[in-house]
Residue, then its C-alpha position, 0 to 999 in steps of 0.5 A: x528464165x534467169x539471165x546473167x549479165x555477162x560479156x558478150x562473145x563479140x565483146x570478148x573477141x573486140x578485147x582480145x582483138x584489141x590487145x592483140x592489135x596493141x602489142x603487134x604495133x611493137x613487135x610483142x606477143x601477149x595471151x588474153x583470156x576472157x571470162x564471165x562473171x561465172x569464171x567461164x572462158x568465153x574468149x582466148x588467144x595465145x599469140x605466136x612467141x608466146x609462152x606456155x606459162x603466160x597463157x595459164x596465167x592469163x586464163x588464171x588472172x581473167x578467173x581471179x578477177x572475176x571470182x574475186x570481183x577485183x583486180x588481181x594486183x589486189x590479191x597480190x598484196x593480200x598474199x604478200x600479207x598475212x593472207x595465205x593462198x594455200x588456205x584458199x583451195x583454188x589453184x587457178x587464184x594469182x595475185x599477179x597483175x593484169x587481172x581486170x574485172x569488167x563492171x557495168x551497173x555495179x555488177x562484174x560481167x566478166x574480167x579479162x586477163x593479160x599476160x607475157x608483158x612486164x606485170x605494169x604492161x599486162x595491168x595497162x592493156x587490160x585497162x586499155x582494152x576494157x576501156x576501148x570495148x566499155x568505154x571506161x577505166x581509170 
């Protein structure tokens, strides 16, 4: 039988409960989407406060991460280039910051998405988050 290397159910519930704990401490409110390197959601939360909007593109940020294999800022500087996005065919791809892919043994296992902070917040805590649960990030 074919395995995929993927995060697990616990290991996207410790990401989200991680950024969910962080952002309590100064009295914010964020949504966090976990996917598998398939682009699933595998884990969600949408905090109380938080809006509607930032909650897609938390689930959309974790999806660009993953099919990409990148973080999401990066497709942000593509599509502030010469790289339409209209010519990609996928709606669900951001380029806003807070998308972060979740590698281990050189393969993307999954990503994780942020959203509802200022962008630099959402990219920090998904960084913080991936490094609490896998114990790395830059």
């Amino acid at each position: 039988m074919y395995t995929i290397e993927k995060v697990s159910s616990e290991e996207a519930l410790r990401l989200v409960n991680h950024c969910v704990e962080q952002v309590k401490k100064n009295n914010k409110s964020v949504a966090v989407s976990v996917c598998g390197p398939e682009c699933e959601l595998i884990a969600f939360i949408r905090m109380d406060n938080t809006s509607v909007a930032a909650s897609k593109i938390a689930q959309n940020k974790a999806y660009t991460a993953a099919s990409d294999r990148a973080e999401t800022s990066k497709m942000g500087e593509r599509m502030r280039g010469k790289d339409n996005p209209a010519f990609w065919g996928d709606e669900r791809i951001t380029g806003f910051g807070g998308g972060i892919p979740i590698i281990q043994n050189n393969k993307v296992i999954g990503a994780i998405g942020v959203s509802g902070l200022p962008e630099a917040d959402d990219v920090q805590l998904a960084k913080d988050a991936v490094n609490e649960v896998f114990g790395y990030y830059p």
